[in-house]
C-alpha positions as CSV (number, residue, x, y, z in Angstrom):
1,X,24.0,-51.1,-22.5
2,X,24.8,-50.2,-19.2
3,X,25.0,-46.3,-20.6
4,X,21.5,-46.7,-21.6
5,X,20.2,-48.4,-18.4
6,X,21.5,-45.3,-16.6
7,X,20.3,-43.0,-18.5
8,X,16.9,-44.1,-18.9
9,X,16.9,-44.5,-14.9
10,X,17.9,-40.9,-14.6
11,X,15.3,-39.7,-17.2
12,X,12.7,-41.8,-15.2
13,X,14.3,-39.9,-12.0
14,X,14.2,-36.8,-13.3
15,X,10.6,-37.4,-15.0
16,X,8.9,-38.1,-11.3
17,X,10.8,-35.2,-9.8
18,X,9.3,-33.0,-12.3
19,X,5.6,-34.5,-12.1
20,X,5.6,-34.2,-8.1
21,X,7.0,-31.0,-8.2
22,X,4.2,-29.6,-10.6
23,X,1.4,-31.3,-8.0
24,X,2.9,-29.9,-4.6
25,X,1.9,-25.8,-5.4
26,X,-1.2,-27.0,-6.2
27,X,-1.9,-28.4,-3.0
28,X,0.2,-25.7,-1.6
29,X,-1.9,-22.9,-3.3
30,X,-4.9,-25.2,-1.9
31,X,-4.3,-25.3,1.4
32,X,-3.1,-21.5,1.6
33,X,-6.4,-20.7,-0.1
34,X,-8.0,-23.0,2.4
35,X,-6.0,-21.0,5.6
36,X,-6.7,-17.5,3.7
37,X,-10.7,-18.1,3.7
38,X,-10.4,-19.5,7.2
39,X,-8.5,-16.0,8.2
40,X,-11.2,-14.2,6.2
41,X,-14.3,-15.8,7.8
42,X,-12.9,-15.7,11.6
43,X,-10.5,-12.9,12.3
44,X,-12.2,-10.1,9.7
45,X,-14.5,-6.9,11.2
46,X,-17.6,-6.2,9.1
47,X,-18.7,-2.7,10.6
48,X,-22.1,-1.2,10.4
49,X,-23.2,2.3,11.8
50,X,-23.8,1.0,15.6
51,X,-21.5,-2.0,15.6
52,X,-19.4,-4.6,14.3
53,X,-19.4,-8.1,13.6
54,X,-15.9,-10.5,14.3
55,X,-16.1,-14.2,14.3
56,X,-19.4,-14.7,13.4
57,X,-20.5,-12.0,17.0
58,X,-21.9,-9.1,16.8
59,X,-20.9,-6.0,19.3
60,X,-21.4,-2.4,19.7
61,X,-18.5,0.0,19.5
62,X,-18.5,0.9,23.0
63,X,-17.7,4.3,24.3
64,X,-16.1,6.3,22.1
65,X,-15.9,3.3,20.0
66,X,-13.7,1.7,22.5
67,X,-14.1,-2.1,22.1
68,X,-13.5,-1.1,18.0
69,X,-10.0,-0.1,19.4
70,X,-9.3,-2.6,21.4
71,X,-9.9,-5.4,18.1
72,X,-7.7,-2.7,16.1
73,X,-4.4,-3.0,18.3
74,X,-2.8,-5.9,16.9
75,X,-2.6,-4.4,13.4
76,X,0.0,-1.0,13.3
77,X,-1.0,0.2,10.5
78,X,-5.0,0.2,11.1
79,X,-3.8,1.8,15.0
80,X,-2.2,4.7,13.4
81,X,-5.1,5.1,10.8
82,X,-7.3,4.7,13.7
83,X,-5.5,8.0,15.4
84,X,-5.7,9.9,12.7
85,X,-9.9,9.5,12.9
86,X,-10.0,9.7,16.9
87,X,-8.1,13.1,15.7
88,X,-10.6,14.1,13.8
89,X,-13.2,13.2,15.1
90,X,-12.6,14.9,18.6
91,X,-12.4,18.1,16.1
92,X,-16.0,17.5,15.0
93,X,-17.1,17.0,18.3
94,X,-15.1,20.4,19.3
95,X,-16.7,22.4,16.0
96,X,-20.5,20.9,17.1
97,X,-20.0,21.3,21.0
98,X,-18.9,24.7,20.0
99,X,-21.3,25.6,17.7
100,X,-23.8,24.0,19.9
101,X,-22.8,26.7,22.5
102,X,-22.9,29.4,20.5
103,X,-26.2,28.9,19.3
104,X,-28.0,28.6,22.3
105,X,-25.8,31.6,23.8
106,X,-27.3,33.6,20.8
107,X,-30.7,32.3,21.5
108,X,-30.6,32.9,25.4
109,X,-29.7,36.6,25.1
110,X,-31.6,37.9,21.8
111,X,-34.2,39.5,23.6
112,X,-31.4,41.9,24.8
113,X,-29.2,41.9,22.2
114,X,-30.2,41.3,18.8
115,X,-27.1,42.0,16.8
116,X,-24.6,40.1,19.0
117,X,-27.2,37.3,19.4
118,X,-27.4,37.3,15.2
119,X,-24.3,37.3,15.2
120,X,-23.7,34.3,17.9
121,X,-26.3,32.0,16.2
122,X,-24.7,32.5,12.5
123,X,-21.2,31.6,13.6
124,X,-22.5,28.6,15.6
125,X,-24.3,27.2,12.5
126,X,-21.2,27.7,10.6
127,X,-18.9,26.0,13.1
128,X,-22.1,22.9,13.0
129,X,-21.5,23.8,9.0
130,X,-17.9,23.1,8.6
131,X,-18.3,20.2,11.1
132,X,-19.1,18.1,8.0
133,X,-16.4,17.7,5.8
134,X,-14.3,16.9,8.9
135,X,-16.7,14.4,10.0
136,X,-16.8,12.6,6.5
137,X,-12.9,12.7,6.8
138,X,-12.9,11.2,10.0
139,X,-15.2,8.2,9.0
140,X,-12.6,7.4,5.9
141,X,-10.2,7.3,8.3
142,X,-12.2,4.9,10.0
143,X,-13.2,2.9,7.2
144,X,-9.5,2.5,6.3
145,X,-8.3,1.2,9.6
146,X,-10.6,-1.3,9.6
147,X,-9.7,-2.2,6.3
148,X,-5.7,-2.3,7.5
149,X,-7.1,-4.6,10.1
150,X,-8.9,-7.2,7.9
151,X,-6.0,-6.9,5.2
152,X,-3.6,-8.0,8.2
153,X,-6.0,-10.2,9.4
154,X,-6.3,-12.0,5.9
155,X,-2.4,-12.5,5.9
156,X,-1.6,-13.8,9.1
């Protein structure tokens, strides 16, 4: 009898054990739900074309997008991503300052030189021309450092 007793008491032991064990990852997995949406809701950037938006305010970029920087230098991974588009993006600048230059150099002196001013004007437009495809690479590179940001964000 006392056989039984003891192993009905263990059963009953291991019984609860089991039962609270199943109910504490729920309201683990509830509360770490809880603290993700909290993360998602307060410490995410949601960028538009003149600003962004960070717990719940709304600011622009600043100067060469310098207050977007500033937010971005607590994640490493969305910093480096964030050099790679200040990298290309100074190269688009370059090309369109350039190109810019040219242009209006060939405009300025076409009176007097026609064939060198043709010639000044058509590279300029193509160094405004291949401009693009940098610049579209350069606001990926963008878009995925804030993304790097918000994904750390989330997770912290």
């Amino acid at each position: 009898m006392k056989k039984m007793t003891c192993c009905l008491t263990a059963f009953s032991f291991l019984f609860h054990f089991t039962f609270f064990a199943q109910e504490s990852p729920v309201s683990n997995q509830d509360s770490l739900l809880q603290k993700l949406k909290e993360n998602y809701e307060t410490k995410t950037i949601l960028s538009d074309g003149f600003g962004f938006e960070i717990n719940g305010g709304y600011r622009g970029y600043g100067l060469m997008l310098s207050k977007l920087k500033a937010e971005l230098k607590n994640s490493p991974d969305a910093k480096a991503e964030f050099k790679l588009f200040e990298k290309k993006r100074n190269g688009v600048i370059a090309l369109n300052l350039a190109g810019l230059g040219l242009i209006v150099t060939g405009a300025s002196i076409y009176d007097s030189n026609k064939k060198i001013a043709s010639g000044l004007i058509v590279t300029g437009c193509l160094g405004v021309v291949f401009s693009l495809p940098l610049s579209a690479k350069a606001s990926r590179h963008l878009s995925k450092s804030i993304w790097l940001y918000n994904r750390d964000a989330i997770f912290k």
